[in-house]
N, C-alpha and C positions, 0 to 999 in steps of 0.2 A: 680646419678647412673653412674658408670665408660662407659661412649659409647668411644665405638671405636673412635678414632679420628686420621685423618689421618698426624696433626702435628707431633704428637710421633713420626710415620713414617719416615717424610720424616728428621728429625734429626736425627734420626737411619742410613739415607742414607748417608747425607752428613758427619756428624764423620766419618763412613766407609769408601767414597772414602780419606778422609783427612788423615785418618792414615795409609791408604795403599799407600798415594803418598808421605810421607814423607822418605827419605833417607838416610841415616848418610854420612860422609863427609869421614870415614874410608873404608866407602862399594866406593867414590866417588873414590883414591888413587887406587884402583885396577881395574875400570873400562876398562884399556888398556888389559885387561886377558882377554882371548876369553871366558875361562871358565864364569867366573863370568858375563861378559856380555852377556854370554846366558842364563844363572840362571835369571840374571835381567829381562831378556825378558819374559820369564818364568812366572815369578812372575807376573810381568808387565799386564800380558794375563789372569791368573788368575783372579788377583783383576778387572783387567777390564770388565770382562767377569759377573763375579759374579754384582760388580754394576750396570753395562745395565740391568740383568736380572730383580735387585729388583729393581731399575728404573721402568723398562717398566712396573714388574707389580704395583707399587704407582700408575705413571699414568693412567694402565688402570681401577683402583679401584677408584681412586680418581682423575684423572685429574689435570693437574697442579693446583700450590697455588694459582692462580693468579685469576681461573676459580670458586674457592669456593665462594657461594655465603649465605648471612646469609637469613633467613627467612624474605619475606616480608609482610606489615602490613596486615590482616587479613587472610592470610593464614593458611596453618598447614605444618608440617613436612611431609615428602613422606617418605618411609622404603625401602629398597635395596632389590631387588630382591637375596637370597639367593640359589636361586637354584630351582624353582619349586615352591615358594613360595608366588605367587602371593594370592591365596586362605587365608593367612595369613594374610598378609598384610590389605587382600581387608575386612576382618573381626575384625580386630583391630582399622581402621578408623570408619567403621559403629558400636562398641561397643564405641569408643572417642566421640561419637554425644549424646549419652545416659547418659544426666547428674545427672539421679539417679542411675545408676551402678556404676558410678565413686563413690558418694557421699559412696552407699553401701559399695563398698571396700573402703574405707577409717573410716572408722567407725569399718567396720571387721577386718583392719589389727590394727587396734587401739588397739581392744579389744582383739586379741591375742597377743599382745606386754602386755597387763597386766597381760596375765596368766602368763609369766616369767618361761616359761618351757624352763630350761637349757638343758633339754636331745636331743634336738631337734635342731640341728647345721644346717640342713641344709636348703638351702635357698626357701624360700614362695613361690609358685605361684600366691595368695592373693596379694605381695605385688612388686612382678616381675610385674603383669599385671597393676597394680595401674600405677607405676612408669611410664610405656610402656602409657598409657590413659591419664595419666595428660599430659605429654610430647604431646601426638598426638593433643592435645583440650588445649593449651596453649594459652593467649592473647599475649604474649610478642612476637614481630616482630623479639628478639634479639637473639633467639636460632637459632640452624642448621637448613636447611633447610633438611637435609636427616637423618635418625638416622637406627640403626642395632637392628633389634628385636630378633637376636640371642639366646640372653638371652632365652625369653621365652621358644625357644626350649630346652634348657638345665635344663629349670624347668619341663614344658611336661615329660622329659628322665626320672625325679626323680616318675612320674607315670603312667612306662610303657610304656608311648606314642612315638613309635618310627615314624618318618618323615626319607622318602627316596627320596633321589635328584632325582631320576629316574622315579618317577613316578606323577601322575596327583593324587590331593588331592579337598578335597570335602570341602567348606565352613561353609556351612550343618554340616558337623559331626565334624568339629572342634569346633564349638561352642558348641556343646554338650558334648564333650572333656573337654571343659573349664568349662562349670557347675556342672557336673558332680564330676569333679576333687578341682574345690571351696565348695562342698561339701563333701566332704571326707577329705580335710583338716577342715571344719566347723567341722565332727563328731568326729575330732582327738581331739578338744579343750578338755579343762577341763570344768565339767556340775556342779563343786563347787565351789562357791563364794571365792575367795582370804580372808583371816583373815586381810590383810594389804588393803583391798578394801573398803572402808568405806563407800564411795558413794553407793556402790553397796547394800551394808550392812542394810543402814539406809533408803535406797527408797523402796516404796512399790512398789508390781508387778505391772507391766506392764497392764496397762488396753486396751492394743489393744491385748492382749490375748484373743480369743476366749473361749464360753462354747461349749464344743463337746458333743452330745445326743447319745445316746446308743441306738435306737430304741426310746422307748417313756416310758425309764426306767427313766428320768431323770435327769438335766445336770449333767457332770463332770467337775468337775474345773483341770484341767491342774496347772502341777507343772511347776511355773515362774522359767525361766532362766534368767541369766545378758545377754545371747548371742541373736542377732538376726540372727534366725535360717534361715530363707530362704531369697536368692537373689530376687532384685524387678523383673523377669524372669519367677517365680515361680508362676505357678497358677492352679487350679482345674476345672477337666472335671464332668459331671455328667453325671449318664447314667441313664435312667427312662425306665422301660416296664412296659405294661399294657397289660394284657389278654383279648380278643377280645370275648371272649365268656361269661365270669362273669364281665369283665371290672375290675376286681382288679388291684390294683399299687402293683409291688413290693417295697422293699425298694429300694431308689437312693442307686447309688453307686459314687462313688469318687474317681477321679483316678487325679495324679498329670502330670504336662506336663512342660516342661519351654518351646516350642517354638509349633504352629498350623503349623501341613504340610497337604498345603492344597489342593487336585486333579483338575487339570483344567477338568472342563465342557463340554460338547461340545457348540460351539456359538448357544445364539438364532437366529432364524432362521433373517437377514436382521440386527442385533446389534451386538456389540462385545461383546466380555466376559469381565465383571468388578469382582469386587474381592467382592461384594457384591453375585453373582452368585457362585464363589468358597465356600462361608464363610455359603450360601444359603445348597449348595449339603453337605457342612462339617454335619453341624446336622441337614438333613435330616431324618426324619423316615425310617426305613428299618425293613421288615417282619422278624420275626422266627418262622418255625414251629418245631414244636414237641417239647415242652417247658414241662415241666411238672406242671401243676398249682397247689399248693396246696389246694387252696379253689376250685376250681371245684371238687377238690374228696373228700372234705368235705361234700359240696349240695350232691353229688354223692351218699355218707354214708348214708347222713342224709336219704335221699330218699328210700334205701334200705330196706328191714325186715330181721326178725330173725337173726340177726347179721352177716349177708353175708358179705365175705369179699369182700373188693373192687379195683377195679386195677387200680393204679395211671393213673388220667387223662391228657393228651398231648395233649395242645393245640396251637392254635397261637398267637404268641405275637406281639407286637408293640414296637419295642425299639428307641429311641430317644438318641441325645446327644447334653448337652448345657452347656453353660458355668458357671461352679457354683463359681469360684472365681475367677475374672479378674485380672494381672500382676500390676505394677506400668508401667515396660515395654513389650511391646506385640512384641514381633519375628512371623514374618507367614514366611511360607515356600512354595514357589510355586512348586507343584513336575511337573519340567518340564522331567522327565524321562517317555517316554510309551514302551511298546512291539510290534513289526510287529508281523503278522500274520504267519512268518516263524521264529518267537524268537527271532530277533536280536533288541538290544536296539535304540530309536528312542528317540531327543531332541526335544519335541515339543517348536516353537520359535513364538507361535502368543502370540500378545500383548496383557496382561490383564490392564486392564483401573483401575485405583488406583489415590484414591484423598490425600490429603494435611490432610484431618483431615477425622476422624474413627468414626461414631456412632456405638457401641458395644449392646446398647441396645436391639433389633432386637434379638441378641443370647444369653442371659443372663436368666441361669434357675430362677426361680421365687418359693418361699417358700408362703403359705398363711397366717394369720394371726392364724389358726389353726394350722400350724405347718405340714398340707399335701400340697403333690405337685402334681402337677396341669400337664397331658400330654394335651393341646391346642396348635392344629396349625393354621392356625399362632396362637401368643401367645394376650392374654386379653392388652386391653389397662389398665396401672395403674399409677398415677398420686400421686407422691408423693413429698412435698416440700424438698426440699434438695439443699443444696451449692454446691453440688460436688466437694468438695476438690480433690485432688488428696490421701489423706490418707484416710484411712480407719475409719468409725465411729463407736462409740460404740452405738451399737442396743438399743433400749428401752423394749425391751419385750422380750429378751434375747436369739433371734432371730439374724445368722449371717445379719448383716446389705446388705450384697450383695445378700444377699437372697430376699429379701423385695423390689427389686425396679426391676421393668420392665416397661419402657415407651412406649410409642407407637412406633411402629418401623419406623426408617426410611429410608433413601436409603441413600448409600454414593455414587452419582455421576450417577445415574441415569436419575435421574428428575431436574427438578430446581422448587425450592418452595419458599413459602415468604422468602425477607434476613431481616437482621437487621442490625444495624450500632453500632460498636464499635470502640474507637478508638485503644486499642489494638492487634486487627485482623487486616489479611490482606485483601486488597479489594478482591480478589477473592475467600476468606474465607465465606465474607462479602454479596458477591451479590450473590453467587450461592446457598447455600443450608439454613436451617435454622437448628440449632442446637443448639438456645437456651434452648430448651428442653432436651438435653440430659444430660442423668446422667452419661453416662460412655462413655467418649467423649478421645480419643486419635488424638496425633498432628505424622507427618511422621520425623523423623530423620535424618533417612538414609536408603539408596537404594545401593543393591550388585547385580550386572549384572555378567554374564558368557559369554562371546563371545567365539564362538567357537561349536563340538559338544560334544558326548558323551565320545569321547575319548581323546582326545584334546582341551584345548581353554587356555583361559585368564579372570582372576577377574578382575572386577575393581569396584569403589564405588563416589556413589554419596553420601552425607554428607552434613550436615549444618556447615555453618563455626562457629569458637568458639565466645560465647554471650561474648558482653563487661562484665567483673565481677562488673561494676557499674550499667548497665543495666536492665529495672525492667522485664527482662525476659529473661530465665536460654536457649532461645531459637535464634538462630540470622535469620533474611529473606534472609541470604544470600546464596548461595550453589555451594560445589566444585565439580570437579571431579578429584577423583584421581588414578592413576595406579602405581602403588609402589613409585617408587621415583618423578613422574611426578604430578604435581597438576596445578591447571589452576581452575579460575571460570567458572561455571554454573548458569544458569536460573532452577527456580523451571521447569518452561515448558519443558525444555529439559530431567529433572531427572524423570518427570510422565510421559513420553511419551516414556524411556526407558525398555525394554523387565526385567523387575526383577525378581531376581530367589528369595532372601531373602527380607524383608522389617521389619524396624523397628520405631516403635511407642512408645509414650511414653504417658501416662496419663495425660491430661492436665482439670482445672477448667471450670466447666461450666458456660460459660459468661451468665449474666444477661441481660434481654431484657429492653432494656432502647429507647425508640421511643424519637425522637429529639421534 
């Protein structure tokens, strides 16, 4: 990718003064001319004038040659502050720590380099942001230590997204920005197999295609594509009511999300707020009245004589919300924004307590072996064997597999319970919680902080440094902090102890309980 570089520069500089300080030896013969030796002067002041200017500014962009230094061994590159840009910046380092969204774009921009859609000139943001990720999450010591994510903006412009140097931008919606905008280029793709695609041709569908049920009409089988349609960001909410007077379920509903934003609590009374208490209040039960029930005005009918007609009955419901399909990576979103009681906006900046690694089970709506869903709270202990990959399996009973497992819940960072001992965790993985049981288990990545208030402040991001690529894990223990161009190591203790407005998680294998 062409970056900026500030060599070009400074060649551009010195040519410049060099062939403005060269003279000819016929201009040298007339020099005793007042004339001419004031033209010379002249001149003189010009070029000298003009070189200081684009001097000073190299140096203030770049700092002398002397001062450039290359990247050192387990670091990452830092990104220039553009203008107001820190929010950028601070969201491209904590997307570079997620080594299945890299993986994803690199597979998507693959797979639209095969469509070979000539009409289509202008340049990807699929493979702008690729380019931008691998760079930030490189092993090699030998790149720049600063690089210009410019570009991206100039792909953003291609969809609308206009950024003003002037004003204060949100982290939050740029990432939504970004998915949003990766799928809109995904539904531009072609949905027909290339003739010269053989591979594609000759493999059968894709068996981590789901069956979708229509009600309890039957399954559909879904027409296979060569594309994979959703980013690992991509996941489904469920909403479940129940009628409080007939107790009927409605149907679930399904709604899609790529990122959980999720309302600070107020503290329990003598403990802090953990992110288990946010995640807690997120699908909480909450009343609705005046619902109109169908089956109540059924009973209602049935009840009636001489064929009276009957007036839809309003009752109250119960509605619930849980997670019906988990990410590969999980974005939460702390909404540190509230309102005073006279409307002005207010940063709430108390510390929500957040661990190393995520049990999800706890939130995880649950299908029965019937095919009905179940409103319990808390929800039923269910114990099923399973590997937990971090992929997705294909069901036995043609039942979405995410559907079918809810373990017992646990707490993330509450309590301390029995630990286990592996050697692939880390010891405080290890001693504090137990989570060999969990099936829908996430590791932390990175952490994006706000300093500052509502109207002003500063990103910055804590990040795991990049995994050796020979290493038996896509994850490193070790952790930075970075503010655009600045980076310096961090202690995990220092990145869970900071006020975080974003957090990202990535699905990781459920370790097996192996007692010594």
């Amino acid at each position: 990718m062409p970056w900026c570089r500030p060599e070009a520069t400074d060649k551009l500089v010195r040519d410049f003064i060099r062939t403005g300080s060269t003279v000819s030896n016929k201009e040298q013969t007339f020099c005793t001319q007042n004339c001419s030796r004031n033209k010379m002067m002249k001149n003189w002041a010009v070029v000298g004038g003009i070189a200081a200017a684009v001097a000073a500014g190299v140096y203030v962009l770049w700092g002398p040659i002397t001062e450039r230094k290359k990247r050192k061994k387990g670091m990452v590159p830092g990104l220039l502050n553009l203008g107001n840009t820190c929010f950028m910046n601070s969201l491209l380092q904590g997307l570079a720590a997620c080594p299945s969204f890299i993986g994803w774009l690199e597979e998507f921009t693959g797979q639209r380099d095969m469509a070979h859609n000539e009409l289509d000139k202008e340049p990807k943001l699929s493979k702008t942001l690729l380019q931008l990720l691998k760079a930030l999450s490189s092993h090699d010591p030998g790149e720049d230590d600063v690089l210009d994510a410019g570009c991206l903006l100039d792909a953003l412009r291609l969809h609308r997204w206009q950024i003003s140097s002037f004003e204060e931008q949100d982290a939050h919606e740029l990432f939504h920005v970004l998915t949003s905008s990766l799928e809109e280029e995904r539904d531009r793709l072609p949905r027909v197999t290339h003739l010269f695609d053989m591979q594609s041709l000759e493999s059968p569908p894709e068996s981590s295609e789901k069956n979708m049920s229509c009600r309890s009409r039957g399954p559909l089988h879904p027409i296979s594509s060569p594309w994979k349609t959703q980013h690992p960001f991509h996941g489904r909410l469920t909403s479940n009511m129940v009628c409080k007077r007939c107790e009927q379920q409605s149907p679930v509903r399904y709604d899609s999300f790529d990122s959980l934003s999720l309302s600070i609590p107020s503290a329990p009374w003598g403990r802090p707020v953990t992110l288990d208490h946010c995640l807690q209040h997120f699908i909480s039960s909450e009343t609705i009245k005046e619902v109109e029930c169908e089956n109540c005005t059924k009973i209602q009918a049935g009840n009636m004589l001489n064929g009276q007609v009957v007036e839809s009955q309003r009752t109250t419901f119960i509605k619930q919300l849980k997670l019906g399909k988990l990410p590969q990576c999980l974005c939460i979103h702390l909404q540190r924004l509230t309102w005073s009681n006279e409307g002005t906006p207010i940063k709430r900046q108390e510390h929500v307590q957040f661990t190393e690694y995520l049990s999800m089970d706890y939130y995880k709506h649950c299908v029965s072996s019937q095919g009905s869903q179940e409103l319990v709270w808390p929800p039923k202990a269910v114990r099923v064997d399973s590997k937990a990959d971090s992929r997705e399996k294909k069901p036995s009973n043609g039942t979405d597999a995410e559907h079918c497992n809810n373990n017992k819940p646990l707490s993330n960072g509450a309590c301390p319970t029995v630990f286990f001992h592996s050697p692939a965790l880390s010891p405080q993985f290890s001693l504090n919680h137990d989570y060999s049981s969990s099936t829908y288990l996430f590791r932390l990545t990175a952490i994006l902080v706000h300093h500052g208030d509502m109207h002003s402040g500063h990103f910055v991001t804590y990040r795991r440094c990049p995994a050796s690529p020979r290493g038996p894990s896509p994850f490193s223990t070790q952790w930075l902090w970075v503010s655009d161009d600045s980076v310096r190591r961090a202690s995990l203790q220092e990145a869970l102890s900071c006020n975080a407005y974003l957090l990202f998680y990535e699905r990781v294998r459920r370790p097996s309980f192996k007692p010594e």
